[in-house]
C-alpha positions as CSV (number, residue, x, y, z in Angstrom):
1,X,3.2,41.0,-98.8
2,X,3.9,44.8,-99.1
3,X,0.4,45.2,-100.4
4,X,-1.5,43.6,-97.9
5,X,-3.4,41.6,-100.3
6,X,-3.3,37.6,-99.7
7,X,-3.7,35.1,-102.5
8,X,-5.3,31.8,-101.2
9,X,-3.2,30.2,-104.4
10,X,-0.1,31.3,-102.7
11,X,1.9,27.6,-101.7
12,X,3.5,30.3,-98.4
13,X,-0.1,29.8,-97.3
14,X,-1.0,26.2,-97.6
15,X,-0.1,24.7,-94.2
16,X,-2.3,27.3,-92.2
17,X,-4.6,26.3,-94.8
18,X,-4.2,22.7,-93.8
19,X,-4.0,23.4,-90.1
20,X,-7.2,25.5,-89.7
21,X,-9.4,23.3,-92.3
22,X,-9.1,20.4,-89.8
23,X,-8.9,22.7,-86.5
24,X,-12.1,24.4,-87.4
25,X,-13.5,22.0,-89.9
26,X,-13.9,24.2,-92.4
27,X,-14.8,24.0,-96.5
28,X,-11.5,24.7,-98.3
29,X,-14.0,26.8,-100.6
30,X,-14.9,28.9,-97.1
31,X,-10.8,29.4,-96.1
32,X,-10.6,30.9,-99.7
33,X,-13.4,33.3,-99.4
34,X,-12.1,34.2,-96.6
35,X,-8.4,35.3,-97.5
36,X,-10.1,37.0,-100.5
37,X,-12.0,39.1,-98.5
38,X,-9.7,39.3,-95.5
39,X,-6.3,41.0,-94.9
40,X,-4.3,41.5,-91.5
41,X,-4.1,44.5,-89.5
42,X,-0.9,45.5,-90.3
43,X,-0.4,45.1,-94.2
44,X,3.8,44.8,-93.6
45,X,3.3,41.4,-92.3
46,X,1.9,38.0,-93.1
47,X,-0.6,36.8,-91.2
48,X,-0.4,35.6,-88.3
49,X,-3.2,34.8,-85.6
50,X,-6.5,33.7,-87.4
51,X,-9.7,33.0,-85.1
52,X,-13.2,31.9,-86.0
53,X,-16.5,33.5,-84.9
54,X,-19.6,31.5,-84.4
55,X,-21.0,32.8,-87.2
56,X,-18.9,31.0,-88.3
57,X,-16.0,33.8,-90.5
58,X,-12.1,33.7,-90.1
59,X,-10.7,36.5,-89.0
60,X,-7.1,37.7,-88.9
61,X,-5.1,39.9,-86.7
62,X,-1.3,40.7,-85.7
63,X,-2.6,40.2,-81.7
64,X,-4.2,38.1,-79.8
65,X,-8.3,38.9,-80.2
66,X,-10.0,39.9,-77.2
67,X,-13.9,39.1,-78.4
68,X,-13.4,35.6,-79.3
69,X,-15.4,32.6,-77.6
70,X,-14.8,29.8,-80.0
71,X,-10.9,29.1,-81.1
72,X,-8.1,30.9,-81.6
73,X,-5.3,29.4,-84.2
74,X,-1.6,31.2,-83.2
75,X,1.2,31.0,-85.9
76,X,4.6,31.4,-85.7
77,X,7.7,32.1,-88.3
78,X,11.1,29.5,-87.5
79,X,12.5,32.8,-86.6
80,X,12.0,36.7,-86.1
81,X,13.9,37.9,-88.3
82,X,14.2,35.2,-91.5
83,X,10.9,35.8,-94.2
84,X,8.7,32.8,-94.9
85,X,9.0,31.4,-98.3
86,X,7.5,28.6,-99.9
87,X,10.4,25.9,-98.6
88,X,10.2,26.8,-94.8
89,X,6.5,27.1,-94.6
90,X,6.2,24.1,-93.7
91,X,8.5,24.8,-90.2
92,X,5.8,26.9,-89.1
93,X,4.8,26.1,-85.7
94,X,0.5,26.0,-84.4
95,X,-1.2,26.2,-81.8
96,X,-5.4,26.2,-81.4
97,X,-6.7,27.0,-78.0
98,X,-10.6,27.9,-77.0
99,X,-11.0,31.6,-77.4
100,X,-11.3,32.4,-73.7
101,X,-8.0,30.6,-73.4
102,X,-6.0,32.6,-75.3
103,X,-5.2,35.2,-72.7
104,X,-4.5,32.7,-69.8
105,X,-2.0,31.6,-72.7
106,X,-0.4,34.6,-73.2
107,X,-0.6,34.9,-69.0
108,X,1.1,31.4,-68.9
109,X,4.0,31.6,-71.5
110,X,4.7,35.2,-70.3
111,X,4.9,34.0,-66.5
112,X,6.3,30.9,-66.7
113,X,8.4,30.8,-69.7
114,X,9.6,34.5,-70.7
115,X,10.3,36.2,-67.2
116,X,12.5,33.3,-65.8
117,X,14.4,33.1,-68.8
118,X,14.8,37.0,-68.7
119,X,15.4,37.1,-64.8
120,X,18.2,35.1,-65.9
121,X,21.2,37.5,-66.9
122,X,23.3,34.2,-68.3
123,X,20.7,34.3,-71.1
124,X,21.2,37.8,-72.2
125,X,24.8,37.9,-72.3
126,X,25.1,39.2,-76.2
127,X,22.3,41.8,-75.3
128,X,22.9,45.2,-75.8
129,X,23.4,47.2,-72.7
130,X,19.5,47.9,-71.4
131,X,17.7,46.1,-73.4
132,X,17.1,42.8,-70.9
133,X,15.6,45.4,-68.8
134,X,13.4,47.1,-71.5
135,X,12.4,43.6,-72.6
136,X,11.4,42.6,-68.7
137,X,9.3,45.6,-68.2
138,X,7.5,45.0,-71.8
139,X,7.1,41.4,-70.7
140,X,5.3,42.7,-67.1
141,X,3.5,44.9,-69.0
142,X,2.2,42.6,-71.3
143,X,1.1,40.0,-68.4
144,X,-1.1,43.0,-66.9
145,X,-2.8,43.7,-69.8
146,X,-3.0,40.0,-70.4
147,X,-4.6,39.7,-66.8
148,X,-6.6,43.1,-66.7
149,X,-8.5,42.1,-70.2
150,X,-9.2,38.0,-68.9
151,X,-10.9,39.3,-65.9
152,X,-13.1,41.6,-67.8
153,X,-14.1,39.0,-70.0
154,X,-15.4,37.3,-66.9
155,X,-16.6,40.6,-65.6
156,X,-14.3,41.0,-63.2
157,X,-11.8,43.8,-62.6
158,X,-7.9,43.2,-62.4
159,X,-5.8,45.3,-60.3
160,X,-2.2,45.0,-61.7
161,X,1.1,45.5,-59.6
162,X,3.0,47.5,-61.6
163,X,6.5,48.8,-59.5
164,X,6.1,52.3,-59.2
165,X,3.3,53.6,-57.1
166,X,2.6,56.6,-60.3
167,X,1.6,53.6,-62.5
168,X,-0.4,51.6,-59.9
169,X,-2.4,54.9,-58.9
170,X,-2.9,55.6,-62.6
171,X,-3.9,52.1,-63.3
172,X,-6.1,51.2,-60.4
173,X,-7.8,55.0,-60.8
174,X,-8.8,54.5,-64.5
175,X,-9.6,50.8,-64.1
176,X,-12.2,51.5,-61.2
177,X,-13.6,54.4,-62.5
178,X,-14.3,52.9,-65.5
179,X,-16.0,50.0,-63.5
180,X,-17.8,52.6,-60.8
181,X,-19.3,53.9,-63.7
182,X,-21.0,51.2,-65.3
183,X,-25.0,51.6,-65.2
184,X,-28.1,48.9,-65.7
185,X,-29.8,52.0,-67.6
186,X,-27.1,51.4,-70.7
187,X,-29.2,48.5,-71.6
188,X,-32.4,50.3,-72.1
189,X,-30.4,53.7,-73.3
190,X,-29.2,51.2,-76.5
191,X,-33.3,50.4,-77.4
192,X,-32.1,46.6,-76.0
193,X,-35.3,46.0,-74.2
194,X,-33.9,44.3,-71.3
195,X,-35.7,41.7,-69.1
196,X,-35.5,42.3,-65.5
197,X,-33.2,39.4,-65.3
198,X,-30.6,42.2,-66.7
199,X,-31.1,44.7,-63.9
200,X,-30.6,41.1,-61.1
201,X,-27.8,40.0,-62.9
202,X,-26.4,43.2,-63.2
203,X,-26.3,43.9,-59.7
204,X,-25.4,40.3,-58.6
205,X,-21.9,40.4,-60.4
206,X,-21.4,44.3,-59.4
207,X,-21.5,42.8,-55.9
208,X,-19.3,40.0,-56.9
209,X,-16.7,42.2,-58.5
210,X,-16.6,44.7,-55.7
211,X,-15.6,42.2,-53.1
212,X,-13.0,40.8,-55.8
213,X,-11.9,44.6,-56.0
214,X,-11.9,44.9,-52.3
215,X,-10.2,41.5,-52.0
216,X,-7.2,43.1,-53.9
217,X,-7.1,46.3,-52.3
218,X,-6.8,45.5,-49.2
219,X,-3.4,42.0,-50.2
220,X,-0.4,43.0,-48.3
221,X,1.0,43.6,-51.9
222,X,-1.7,46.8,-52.1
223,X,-1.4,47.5,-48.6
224,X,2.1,47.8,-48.4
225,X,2.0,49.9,-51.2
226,X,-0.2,52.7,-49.6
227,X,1.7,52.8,-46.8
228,X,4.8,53.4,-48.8
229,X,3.0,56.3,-50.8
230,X,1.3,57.5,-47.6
231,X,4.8,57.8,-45.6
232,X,6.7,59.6,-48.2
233,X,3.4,61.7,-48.3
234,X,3.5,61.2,-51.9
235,X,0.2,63.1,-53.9
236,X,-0.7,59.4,-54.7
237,X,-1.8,58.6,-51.7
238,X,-5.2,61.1,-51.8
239,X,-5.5,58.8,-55.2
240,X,-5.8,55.3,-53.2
241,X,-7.1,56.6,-50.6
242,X,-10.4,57.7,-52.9
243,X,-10.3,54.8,-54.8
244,X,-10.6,52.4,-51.2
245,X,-13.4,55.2,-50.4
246,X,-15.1,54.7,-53.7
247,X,-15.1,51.2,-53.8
248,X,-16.6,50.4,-49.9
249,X,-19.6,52.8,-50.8
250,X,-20.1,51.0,-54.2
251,X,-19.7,48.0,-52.4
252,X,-22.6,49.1,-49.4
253,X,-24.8,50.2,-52.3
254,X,-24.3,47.1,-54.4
255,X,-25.1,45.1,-50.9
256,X,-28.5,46.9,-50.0
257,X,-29.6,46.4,-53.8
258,X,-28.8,43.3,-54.1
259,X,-30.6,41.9,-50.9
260,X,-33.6,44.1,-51.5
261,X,-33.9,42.8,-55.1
262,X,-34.5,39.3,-54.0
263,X,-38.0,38.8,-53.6
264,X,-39.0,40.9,-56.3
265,X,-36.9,38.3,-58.4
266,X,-38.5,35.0,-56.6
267,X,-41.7,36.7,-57.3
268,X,-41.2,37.7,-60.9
269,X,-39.3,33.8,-62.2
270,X,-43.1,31.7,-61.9
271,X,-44.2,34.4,-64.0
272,X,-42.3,33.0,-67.2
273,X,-43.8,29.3,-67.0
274,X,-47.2,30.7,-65.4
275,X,-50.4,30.2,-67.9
276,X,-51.3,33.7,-69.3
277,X,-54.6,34.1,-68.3
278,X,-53.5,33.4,-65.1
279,X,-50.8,36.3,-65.2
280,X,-53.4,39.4,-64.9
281,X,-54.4,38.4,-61.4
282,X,-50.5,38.7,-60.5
283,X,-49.7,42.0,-61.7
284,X,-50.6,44.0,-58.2
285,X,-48.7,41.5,-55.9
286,X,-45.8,42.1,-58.3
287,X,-46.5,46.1,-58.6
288,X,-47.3,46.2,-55.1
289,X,-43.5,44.7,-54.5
290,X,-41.4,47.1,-56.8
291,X,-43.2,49.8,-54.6
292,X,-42.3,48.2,-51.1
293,X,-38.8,47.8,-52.9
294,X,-38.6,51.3,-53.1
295,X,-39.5,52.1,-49.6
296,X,-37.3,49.7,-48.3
297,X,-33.7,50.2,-50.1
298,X,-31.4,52.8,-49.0
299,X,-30.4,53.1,-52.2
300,X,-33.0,51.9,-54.9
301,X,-35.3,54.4,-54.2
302,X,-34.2,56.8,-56.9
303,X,-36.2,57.3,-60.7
304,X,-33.1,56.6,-62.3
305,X,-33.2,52.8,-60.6
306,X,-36.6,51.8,-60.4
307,X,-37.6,53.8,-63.7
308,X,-34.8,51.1,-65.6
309,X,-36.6,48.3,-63.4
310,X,-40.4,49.1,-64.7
311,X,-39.3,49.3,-68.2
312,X,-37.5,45.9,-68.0
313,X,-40.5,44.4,-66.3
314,X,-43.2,45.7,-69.6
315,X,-40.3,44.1,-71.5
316,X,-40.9,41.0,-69.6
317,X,-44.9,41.4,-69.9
318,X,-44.7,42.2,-73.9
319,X,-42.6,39.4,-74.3
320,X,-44.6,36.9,-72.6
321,X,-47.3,38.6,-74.2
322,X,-45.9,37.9,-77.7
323,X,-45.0,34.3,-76.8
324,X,-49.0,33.6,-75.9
325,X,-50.3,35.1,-79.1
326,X,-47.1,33.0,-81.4
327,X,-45.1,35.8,-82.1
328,X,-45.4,35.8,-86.2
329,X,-48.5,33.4,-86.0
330,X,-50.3,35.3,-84.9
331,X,-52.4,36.4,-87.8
332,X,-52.9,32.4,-89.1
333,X,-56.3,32.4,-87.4
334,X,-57.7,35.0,-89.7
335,X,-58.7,32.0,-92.2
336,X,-59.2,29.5,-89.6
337,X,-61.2,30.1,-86.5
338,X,-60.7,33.9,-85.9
339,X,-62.9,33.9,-82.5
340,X,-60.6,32.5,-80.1
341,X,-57.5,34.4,-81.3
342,X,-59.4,37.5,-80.9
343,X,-60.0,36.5,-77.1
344,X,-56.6,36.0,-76.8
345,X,-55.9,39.1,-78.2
346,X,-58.1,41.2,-76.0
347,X,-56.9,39.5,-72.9
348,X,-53.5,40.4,-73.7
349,X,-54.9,44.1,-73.9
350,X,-56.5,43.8,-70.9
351,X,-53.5,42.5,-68.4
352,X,-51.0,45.0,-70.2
353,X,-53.6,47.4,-69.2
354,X,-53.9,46.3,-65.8
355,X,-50.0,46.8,-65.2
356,X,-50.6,50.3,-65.6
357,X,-53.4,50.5,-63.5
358,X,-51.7,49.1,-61.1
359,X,-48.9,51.5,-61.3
360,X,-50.7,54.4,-61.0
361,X,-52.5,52.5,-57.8
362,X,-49.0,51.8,-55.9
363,X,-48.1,55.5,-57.2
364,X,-51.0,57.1,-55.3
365,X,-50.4,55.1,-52.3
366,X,-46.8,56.4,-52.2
367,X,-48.5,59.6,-52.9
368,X,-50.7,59.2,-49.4
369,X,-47.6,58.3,-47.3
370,X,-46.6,60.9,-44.7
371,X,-43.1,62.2,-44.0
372,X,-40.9,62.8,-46.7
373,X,-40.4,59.4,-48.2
374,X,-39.7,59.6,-52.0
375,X,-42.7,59.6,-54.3
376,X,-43.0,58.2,-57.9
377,X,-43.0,61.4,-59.3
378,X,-41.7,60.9,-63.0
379,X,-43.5,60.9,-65.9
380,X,-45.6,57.2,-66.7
381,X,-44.5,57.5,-70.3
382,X,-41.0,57.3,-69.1
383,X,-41.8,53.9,-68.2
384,X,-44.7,53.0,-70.6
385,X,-43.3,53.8,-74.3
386,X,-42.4,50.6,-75.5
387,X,-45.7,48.7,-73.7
388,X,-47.7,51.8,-75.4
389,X,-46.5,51.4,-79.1
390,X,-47.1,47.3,-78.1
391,X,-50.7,47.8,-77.1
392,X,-51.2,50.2,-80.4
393,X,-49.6,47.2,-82.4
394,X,-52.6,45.0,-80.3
395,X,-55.0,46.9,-81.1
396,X,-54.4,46.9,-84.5
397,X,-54.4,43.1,-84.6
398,X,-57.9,42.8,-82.7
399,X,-59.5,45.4,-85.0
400,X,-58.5,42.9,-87.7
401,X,-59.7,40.2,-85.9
402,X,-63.1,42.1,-85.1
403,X,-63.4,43.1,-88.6
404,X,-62.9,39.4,-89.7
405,X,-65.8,38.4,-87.2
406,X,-68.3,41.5,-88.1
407,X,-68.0,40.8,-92.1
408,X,-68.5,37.0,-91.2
409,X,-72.2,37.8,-90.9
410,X,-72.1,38.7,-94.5
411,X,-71.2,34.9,-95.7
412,X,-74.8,33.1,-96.7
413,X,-76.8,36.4,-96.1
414,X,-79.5,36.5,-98.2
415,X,-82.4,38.9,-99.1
416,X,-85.9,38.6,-100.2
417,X,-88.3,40.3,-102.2
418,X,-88.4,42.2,-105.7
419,X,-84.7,43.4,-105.5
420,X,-83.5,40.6,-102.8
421,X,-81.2,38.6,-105.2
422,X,-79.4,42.3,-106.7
423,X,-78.7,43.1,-103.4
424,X,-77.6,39.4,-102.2
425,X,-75.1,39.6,-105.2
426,X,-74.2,43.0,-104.0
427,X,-72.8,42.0,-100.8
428,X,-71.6,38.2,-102.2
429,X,-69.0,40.8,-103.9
430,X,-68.0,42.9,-100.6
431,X,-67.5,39.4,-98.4
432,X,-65.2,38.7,-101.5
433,X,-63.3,41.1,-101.6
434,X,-63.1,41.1,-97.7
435,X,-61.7,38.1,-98.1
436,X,-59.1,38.6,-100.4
437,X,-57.2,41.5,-98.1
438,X,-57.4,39.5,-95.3
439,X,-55.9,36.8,-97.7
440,X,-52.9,39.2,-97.9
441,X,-52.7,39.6,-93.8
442,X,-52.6,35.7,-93.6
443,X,-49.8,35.3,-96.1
444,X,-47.7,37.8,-95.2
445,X,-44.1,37.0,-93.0
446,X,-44.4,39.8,-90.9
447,X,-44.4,39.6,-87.1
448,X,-47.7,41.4,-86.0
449,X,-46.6,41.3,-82.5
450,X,-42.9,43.5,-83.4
451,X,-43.5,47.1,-82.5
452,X,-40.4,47.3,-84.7
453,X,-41.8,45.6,-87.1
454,X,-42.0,48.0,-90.8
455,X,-44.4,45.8,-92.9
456,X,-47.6,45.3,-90.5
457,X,-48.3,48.7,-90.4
458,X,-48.3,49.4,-93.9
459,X,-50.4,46.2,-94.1
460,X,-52.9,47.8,-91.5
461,X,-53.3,51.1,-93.3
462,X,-54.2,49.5,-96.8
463,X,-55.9,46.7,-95.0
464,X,-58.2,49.6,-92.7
465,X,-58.8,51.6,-96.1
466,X,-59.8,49.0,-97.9
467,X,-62.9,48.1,-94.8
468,X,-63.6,51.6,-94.9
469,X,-64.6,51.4,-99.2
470,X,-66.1,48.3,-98.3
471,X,-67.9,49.8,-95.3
472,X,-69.3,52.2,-97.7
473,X,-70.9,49.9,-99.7
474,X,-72.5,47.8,-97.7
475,X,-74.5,51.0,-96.3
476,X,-75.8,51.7,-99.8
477,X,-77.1,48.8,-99.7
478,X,-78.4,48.4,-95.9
479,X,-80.4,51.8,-96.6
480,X,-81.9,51.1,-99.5
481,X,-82.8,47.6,-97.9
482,X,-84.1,49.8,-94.8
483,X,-85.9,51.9,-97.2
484,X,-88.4,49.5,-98.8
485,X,-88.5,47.8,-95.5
486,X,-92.4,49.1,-94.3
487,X,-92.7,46.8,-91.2
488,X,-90.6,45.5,-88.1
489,X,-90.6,42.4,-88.4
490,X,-88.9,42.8,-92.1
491,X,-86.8,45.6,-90.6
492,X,-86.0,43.0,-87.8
493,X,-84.8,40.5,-89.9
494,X,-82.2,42.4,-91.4
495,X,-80.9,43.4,-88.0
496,X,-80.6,39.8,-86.5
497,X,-79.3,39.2,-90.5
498,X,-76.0,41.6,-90.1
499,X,-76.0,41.7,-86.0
500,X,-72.8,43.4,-85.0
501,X,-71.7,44.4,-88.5
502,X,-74.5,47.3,-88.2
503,X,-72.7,48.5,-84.7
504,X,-69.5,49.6,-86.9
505,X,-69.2,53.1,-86.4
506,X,-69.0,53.7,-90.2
507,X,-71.8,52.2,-90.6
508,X,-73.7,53.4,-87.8
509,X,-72.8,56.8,-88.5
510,X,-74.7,57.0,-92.3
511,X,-77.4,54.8,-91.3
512,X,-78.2,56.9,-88.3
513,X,-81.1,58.6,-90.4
514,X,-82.5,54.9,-91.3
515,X,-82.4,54.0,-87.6
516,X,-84.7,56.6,-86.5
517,X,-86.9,56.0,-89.2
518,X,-87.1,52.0,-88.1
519,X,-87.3,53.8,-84.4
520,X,-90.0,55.6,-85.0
521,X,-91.9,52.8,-87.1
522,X,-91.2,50.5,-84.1
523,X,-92.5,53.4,-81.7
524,X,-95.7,53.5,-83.8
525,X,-97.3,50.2,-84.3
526,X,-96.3,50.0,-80.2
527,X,-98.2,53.0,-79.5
528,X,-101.0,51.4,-81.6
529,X,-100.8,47.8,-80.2
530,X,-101.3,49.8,-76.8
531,X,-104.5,51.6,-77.4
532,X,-106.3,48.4,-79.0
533,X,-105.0,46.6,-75.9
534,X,-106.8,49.4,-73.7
535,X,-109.6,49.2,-75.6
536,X,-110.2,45.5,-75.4
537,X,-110.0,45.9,-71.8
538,X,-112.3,48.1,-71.3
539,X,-114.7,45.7,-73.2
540,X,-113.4,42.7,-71.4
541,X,-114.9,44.9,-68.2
542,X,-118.0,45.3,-69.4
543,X,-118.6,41.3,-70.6
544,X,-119.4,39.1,-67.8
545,X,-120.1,35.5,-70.0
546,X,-117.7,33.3,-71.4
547,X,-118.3,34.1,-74.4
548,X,-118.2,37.2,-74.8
549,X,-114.6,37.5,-73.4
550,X,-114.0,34.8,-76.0
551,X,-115.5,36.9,-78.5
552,X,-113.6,40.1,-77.3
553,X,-110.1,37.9,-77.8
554,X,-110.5,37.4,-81.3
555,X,-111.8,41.2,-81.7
556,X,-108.3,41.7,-80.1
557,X,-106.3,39.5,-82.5
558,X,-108.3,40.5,-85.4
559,X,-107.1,44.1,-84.2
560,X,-103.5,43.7,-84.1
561,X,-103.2,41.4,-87.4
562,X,-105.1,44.5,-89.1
563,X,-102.4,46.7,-87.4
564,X,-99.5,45.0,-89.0
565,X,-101.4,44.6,-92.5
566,X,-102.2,48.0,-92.7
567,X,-98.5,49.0,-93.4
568,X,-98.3,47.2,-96.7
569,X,-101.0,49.6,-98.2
């Protein structure tokens, strides 16, 4: 249609209908939505190719799609130039291949079937005069492309033959070029997070495509076509001549890389399937090799390489990491048995830690080296950012967790005395409410262990707030507790009562006045305890019968009990 617009009711439409409901098993309701919503790239035609994504959506072009992986469905009118209408729609001729067979399709009706029948002149009798030829070279040139864009979808670069040596310069320049300049940094550059699988497989088919590249550079076809350029001392031949240059030192970088990138990546593969606690005593043998990598490579030992490789490898650590703690399950133990999570927890602290120890370790021993071999001079947070915000997401998730343990102490604590069952009710209500935020953390969706995760901080900050108002109330009631509290023992009680909870800093911090006071009570009746001691041995000297030092014993005793009594007056 002139519009562009299709209409799923039209009847023109019906067998591609048919065709692609059974080629890609679709709902008829989904090949509706999708001609609603879809129109071809050129609006003066029908459509004609339609491919489906694994999505799965149709999509529908004029050309042959270059992205696709699953099926591509190809169309065809009865003939160029006659319009399809509802009674020859049904002459309309399909074909489904895979995706990734659609260009050795194109390759293999353009090679096999267009070109002879071109190359011969009997068929183009009727032709007007030029054209056969203008049809030929469109025919080449659509084989090339055909060729160049199959071999980059298997990451390989195709160096067409075109006929004059202008267009194979131009080609083979551009097509290079655009290969040479292809860097494992683009990864980490588009906030990816690569693994350091990336950085080896990126190298691995560099190699591979280099020798394919070579391979084709130095075919009679390409050789014999230098020499021709080079004889008639054509400007084109400066043009191959850098792109052979180009290519052999790609290809003796890719080599030394390559090789020297080996045992790092044996070393690095039992890490995935190795139990986590067993990881931190690996991190300097695997630190210690990126360093001897560097000294060893001719050409790895440049920031810009082994600055890509050290980010991939904290990927690597904060995804194993996040796979030990159960990703978004990771805050399910707040209700259940918080204690062993928040072990986890800190040992996952502690070994992300440790890789930057060990950094800075293998930095300073390249630091000691004589001579002028290269030194890990760039900045650490160059390498560090991601693993950085990761540990801040950590430590958020073990304060939680240590929270959750401290405030535990609160469940079943009671108080005695004249004002013991107010204040027992007092903090009954804070361990409630404690329990109803971290009701909220449990029940939330959000991945805890996503530094680009939006909803845990938020989470955190009214979670932390709320501890803090909680915090605060618990001290007005610890002091006045303290307060009435007149001897150790009861003083003591209420310490082995709340244990950690009264380490908090909060806490600490506005009951610091109410620990002297216990300190200096303590201090006291020690002092005291001390001097009746001395002077029950003094009379302990001077007794020489039984009992008498009998007698002195129970002086003692009678002492110290007095000692404690007297604070209740």
């Amino acid at each position: 249609e002139r519009s562009g617009k299709m209409d799923p009711k039209d009847e023109r439409l019906d067998p591609v209908m048919n065709f692609a409901v059974k080629s890609f098993r679709l709902d008829p309701d989904k090949w509706q939505q999708s001609v609603l919503r879809s129109r071809p790239e050129d609006a003066s035609e029908t459509p004609a190719p339609s491919s489906a994504t694994p999505i799965p959506v149709l999509r529908f072009s004029l050309g042959f799609p270059r992205d696709v992986t699953s099926k591509v469905l190809c169309v065809s009118k009865p003939s160029r130039g006659e319009a399809v209408t509802k009674d020859n729609a049904k002459q309309l001729m399909f074909v489904d291949v895979p995706g990734d067979a659609a260009l050795s399709l194109v390759t293999a009706l353009t090679e096999e079937i267009a070109l002879p029948l071109l190359g011969n002149g009997d068929n183009c009798l009727d032709w007007p005069e030029g054209m056969p030829e203008e049809v030929l070279r469109y025919m080449e040139l659509l084989k090339n492309q055909a060729q160049v864009v199959k071999a980059q979808t298997q990451g390989r670069t195709f160096l067409p033959q075109p006929g004059l040596a202008k267009d194979a310069s131009e080609i083979w320049d551009e097509l290079v070029g655009e290969f040479l300049k292809q860097d494992s940094a683009e990864l980490v550059l588009e906030q990816t997070r690569p693994l350091p699988d990336e950085e080896f497989n990126f190298w691995e088919s560099r190699l591979q495509n280099l020798v394919f590249i070579d391979k084709q550079l130095k075919s009679p076809k390409a050789q014999q076509l230098a020499a021709t350029v080079e004889n008639a001392q054509s400007v084109y031949s400066s043009t191959l001549k850098q792109i052979c240059s180009s290519v052999q030192s790609a290809l003796k970088e890719a080599e030394d890389i390559t090789h020297n990138l080996r045992p790092l990546q044996k070393l690095l593969e039992p890490l995935k399937t190795l139990d986590y606690s067993q990881l931190k005593d690996q991190v300097w043998t695997m630190m210690e090799e990126v360093r001897l990598l560097w000294t060893r490579s001719q050409f790895y030992c440049k920031p810009c390489h082994v600055v890509v490789l050290l980010q991939e490898i904290s990927n690597l650590f904060i995804e194993l990491s996040r796979s030990f703690l159960g990703h978004g399950q990771v805050l399910k133990g707040l209700v259940s048995d918080p204690a062993p999570v928040f072990e986890s927890v800190c040992l996952c602290i502690e070994t992300l830690e440790r890789l930057k120890v060990c950094f800075r370790g293998c930095r300073a021993k390249l630091k000691e080296q004589s001579g002028n071999a290269p030194k890990w001079d760039f900045p650490s947070l160059l390498i560090f950012v991601h693993l950085d915000r990761f540990l801040q997401q950590l430590g958020r998730i073990r304060e939680v967790y240590r929270v959750t343990l401290d405030m535990s102490y609160l469940d079943h604590a009671t108080f005695s005395g004249i004002n013991g069952k107010k204040w027992t009710g007092l903090i009954e209500e804070v361990y409630s409410h404690f329990l109803d935020q971290v009701t909220v953390l449990f029940e939330s969706e959000c991945d805890a262990t996503d530094p680009d995760d939006q909803v845990f901080p938020e989470l955190w900050a009214h979670f932390h707030s709320q501890v803090q108002d909680l915090e605060s109330r618990l001290v007005t009631v610890f002091s006045r507790a303290l307060e009435t509290r007149t001897i150790s023992t009861s003083v003591g009680k209420i310490l082995q009562m709340f244990g950690p909870l009264l380490k908090r800093p909060l806490i600490l911090e506005k009951l610091h006045r109410h620990i002297n006071s216990v300190w200096n009570m303590i201090h006291r009746e020690v002092e005291q305890t001390e001097l009746i001691v001395q002077n029950q041995i003094r009379v302990y000297k001077r007794s020489r019968e039984q009992n008498q030092i009998y007698s002195g014993l129970r002086t003692t005793l009678n002492a110290l009990m007095f000692n404690q009594i007297k604070h209740f007056s």
